[in-house]
C-alpha positions as CSV (number, residue, x, y, z in Angstrom):
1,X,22.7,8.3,2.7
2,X,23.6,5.1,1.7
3,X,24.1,3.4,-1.8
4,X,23.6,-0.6,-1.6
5,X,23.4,-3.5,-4.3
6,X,20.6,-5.6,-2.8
7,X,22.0,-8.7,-4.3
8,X,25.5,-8.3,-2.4
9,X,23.1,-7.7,1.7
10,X,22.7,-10.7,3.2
11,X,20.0,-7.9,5.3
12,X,18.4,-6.4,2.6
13,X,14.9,-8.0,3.0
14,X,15.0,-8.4,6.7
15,X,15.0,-4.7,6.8
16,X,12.1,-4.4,4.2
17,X,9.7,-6.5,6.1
18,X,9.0,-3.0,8.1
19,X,7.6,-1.2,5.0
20,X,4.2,-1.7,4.8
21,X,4.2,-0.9,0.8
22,X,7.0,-3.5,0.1
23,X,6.5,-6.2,-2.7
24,X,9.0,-9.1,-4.4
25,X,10.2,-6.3,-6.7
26,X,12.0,-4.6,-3.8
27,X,13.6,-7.7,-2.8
28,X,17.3,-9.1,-3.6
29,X,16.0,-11.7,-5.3
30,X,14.6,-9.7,-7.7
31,X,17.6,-7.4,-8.0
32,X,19.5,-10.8,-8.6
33,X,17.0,-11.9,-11.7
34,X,17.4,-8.7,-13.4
35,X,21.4,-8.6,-13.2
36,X,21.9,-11.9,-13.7
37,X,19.7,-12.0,-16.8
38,X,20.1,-9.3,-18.8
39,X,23.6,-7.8,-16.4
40,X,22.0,-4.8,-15.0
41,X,23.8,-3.0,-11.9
42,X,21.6,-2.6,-9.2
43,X,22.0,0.4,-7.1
44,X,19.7,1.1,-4.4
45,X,19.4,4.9,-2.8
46,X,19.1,4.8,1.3
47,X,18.5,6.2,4.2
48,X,17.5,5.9,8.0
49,X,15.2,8.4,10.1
50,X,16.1,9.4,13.7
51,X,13.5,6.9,14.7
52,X,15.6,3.9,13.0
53,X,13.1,3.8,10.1
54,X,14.8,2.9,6.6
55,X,13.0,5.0,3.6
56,X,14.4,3.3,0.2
57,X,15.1,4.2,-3.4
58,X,15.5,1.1,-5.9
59,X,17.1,1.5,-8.9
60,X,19.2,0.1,-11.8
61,X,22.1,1.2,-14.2
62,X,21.3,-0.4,-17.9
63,X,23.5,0.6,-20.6
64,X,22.4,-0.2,-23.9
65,X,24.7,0.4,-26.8
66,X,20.9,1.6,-28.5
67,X,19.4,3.4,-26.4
68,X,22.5,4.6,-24.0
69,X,23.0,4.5,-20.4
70,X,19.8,5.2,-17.6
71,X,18.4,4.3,-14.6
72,X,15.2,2.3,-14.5
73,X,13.2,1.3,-11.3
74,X,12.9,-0.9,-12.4
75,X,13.1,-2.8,-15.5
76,X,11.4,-5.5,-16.3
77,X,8.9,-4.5,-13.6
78,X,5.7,-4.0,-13.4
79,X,5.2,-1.5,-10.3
80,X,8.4,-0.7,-7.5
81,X,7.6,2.8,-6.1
82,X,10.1,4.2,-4.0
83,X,9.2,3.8,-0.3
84,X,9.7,6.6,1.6
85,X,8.1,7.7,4.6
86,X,7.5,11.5,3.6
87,X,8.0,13.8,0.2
88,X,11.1,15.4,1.9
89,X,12.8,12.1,2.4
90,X,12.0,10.6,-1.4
91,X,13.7,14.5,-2.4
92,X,16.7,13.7,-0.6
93,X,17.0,10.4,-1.6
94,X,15.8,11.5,-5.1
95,X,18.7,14.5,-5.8
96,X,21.8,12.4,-4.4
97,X,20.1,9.7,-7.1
98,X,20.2,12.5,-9.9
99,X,23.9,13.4,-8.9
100,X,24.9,9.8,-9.1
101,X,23.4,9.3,-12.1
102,X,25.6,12.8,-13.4
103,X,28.8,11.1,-12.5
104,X,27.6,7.7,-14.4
105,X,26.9,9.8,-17.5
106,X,23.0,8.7,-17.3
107,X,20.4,10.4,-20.1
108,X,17.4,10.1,-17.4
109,X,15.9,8.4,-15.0
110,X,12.6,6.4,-15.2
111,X,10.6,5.8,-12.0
112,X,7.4,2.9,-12.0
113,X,5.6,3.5,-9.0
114,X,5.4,6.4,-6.2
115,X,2.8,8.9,-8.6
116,X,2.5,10.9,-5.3
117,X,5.7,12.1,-4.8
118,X,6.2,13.6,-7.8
119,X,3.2,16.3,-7.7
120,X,2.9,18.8,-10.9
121,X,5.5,16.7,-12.8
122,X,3.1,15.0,-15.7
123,X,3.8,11.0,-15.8
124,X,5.5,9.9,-19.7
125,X,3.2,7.1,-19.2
126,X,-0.1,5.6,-17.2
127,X,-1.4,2.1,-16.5
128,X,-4.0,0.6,-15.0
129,X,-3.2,-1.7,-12.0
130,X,-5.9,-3.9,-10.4
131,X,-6.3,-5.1,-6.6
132,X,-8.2,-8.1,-5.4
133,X,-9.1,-8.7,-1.6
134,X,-8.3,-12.3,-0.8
135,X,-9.9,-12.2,2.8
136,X,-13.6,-12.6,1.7
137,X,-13.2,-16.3,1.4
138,X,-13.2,-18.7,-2.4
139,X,-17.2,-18.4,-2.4
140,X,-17.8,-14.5,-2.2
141,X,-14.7,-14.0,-4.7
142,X,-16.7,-16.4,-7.2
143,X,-20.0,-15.2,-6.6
144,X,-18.6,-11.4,-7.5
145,X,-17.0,-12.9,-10.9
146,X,-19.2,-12.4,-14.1
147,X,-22.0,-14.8,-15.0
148,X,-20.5,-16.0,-17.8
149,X,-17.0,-16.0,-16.7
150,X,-18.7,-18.2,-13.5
151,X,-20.0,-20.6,-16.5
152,X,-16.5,-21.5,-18.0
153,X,-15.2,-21.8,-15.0
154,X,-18.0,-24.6,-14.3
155,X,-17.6,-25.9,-18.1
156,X,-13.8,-26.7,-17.6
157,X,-14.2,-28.2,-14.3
158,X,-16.8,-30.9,-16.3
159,X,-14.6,-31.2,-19.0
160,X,-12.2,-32.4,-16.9
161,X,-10.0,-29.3,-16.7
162,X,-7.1,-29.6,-14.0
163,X,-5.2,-27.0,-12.0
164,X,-2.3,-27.4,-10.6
165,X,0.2,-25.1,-8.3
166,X,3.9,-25.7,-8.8
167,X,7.2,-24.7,-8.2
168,X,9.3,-26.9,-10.2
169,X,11.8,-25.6,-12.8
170,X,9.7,-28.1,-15.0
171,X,6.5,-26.4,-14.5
172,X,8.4,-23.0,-15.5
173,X,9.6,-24.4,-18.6
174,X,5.9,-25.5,-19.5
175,X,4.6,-22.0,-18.6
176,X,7.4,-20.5,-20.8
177,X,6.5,-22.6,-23.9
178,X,2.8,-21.6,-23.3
179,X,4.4,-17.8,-23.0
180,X,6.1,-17.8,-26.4
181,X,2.9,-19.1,-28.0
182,X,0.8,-16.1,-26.4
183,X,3.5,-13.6,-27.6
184,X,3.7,-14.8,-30.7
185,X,0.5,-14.4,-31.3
186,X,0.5,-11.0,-30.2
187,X,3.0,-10.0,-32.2
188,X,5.7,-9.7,-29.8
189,X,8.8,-11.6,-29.3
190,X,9.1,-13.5,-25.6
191,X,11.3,-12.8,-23.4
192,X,14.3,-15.0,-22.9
193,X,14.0,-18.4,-21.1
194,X,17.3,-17.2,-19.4
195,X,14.7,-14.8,-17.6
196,X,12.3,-17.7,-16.4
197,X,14.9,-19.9,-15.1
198,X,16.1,-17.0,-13.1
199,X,13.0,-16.3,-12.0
200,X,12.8,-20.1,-10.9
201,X,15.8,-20.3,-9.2
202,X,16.2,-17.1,-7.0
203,X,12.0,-17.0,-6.0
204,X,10.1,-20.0,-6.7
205,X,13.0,-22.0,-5.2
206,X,12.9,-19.6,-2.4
207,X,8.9,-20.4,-1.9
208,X,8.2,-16.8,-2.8
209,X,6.2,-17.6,-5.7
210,X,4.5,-20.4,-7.9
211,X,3.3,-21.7,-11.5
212,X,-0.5,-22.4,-11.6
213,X,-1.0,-24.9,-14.7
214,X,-4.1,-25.7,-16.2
215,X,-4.1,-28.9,-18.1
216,X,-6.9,-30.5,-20.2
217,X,-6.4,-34.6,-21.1
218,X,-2.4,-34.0,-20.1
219,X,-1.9,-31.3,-22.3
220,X,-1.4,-27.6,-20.8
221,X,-3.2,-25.1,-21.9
222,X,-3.1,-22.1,-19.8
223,X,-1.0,-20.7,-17.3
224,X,0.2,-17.6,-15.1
225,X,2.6,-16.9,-12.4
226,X,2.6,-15.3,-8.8
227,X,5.5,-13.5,-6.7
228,X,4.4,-12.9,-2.7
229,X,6.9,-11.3,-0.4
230,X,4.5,-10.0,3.0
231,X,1.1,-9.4,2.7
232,X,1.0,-9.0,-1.3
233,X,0.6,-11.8,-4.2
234,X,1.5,-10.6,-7.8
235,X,0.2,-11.8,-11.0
């Protein structure tokens, strides 16, 4: 059983290209975002089968003078279930986790991801996560879309609506000013640009994600962006 800071392995994502369930959120890059932004300590839980197969346990230390002193995996994140192999392996990996997080004086741990291996114990919280299938092709994904959602999309184009995919630190500054305008308007303070330029420098930079800007007469008006690490592209 081993205890790793992803940031600090120069392997750490060469040996997560064998799990089949992997995704940018299990990567050092991400680890590195999170720290570096708001100085979490990453501490990953690991382990290797008899067959040389890794089975992991990502997981962060945040202490908060607020709310005290946890483990998250992960913050910030939308999904990072544990990726294990079997339920006997996430157990082991799961009590030397709880005994670590004894000696660090943590109130309790919060797992996003890995339902399954948890069985009878109730989840604190559910969402709803959504999956595309990119492999039919651009003209079967837009036929499937909505009739009227099929009609803006052919409005904008003749309005002279423009998309473009980047992966400038520019571009993320013009999706973060587009970000605080949506938050504000939800009622919600954004998140710090400290967060986005992070994001910019240890993925995009690294050609492991993107900005997609939509811009009408020069001016942006819409935006998103997408992490990919294997098989998998996150919105």
């Amino acid at each position: 059983m081993q205890r790793v800071n992803p940031a600090e392995d120069s392997n750490w994502n060469a040996l997560l290209t064998t799990q089949p369930k992997r995704s940018l959120f299990h990567t050092a890059e991400w680890a590195k975002v999170l720290a570096e932004t708001y100085g979490y300590t990453p501490v990953c839980f690991r382990t290797m089968a008899a067959d040389g197969e890794y089975s992991w346990l990502p997981l962060m230390e945040v202490d908060s003078w607020l709310t005290g002193r946890r483990g998250i995996s992960l913050p910030f994140t939308d999904d990072c279930e544990p990726l294990c192999q079997e339920a006997g392996t996430f157990q082991r990996l799961f009590r030397d986790a709880v005994e670590f997080g004894k000696s660090r004086g943590w109130k309790y741990i919060e797992f996003r991801g890995g339902r399954e291996l948890f069985h009878e114990v109730p989840a604190s919280l559910s969402f709803y996560g959504h999956s595309l299938d990119l492999t039919a092709g651009e003209d079967s994904l837009f036929s499937c879309l909505d009739s009227s959602v099929r009609r803006a999309i052919r409005k904008a184009e003749k309005a002279g609506v423009t998309v473009a995919v980047l992966q400038s630190q520019e571009a993320m500054r013009v999706f973060y000013a587009l970000q605080c305008q949506t938050r504000k308007k939800h009622g919600l303070p954004p998140q710090p640009l400290a967060f986005f330029l992070n994001i910019h420098r240890h993925v995009l930079s690294q050609n492991m994600g993107m900005v997609v800007l939509a811009s009408h007469l020069g001016r942006p008006v819409a935006g998103s962006v997408y992490f990919n690490f294997g098989a998998w592209e996150v919105y």
